[in-house]
N, C-alpha and C positions, 0 to 999 in steps of 0.2 A: 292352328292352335297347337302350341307345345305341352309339353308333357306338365309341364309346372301349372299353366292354365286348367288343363285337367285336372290335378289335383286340387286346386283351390276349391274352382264351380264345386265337385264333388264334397270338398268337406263343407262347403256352405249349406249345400243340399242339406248333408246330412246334420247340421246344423240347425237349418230350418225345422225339419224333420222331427228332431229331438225336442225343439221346442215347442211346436206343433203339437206332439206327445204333453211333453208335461204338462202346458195351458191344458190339455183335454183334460187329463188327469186334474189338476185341479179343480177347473172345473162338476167336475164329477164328484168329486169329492165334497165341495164345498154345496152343489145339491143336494145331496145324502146325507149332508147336515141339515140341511132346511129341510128336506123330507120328514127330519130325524125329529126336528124341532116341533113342526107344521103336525106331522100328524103323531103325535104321539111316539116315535119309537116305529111306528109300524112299518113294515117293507111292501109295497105292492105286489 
């Protein structure tokens, strides 16, 4: 494996990574809406 193969794998990781993140984040988010919705305003 050369050095350019390294780099790629690597920024797809982090790529993936980053994506992985934000889906969660949204995710998260878009519950704490429906929490928001569902119970009133109220936070567990």
């Amino acid at each position: 494996m050369d050095a350019c193969h390294a780099v790629l794998i690597a920024a797809m990781r982090g790529i993936q990574v980053a994506i992985m993140k934000a889906m969660t984040n949204i995710i998260l988010e878009v519950g704490c809406s429906y929490d928001d919705i569902f119970n009133g305003g109220k936070h567990i």
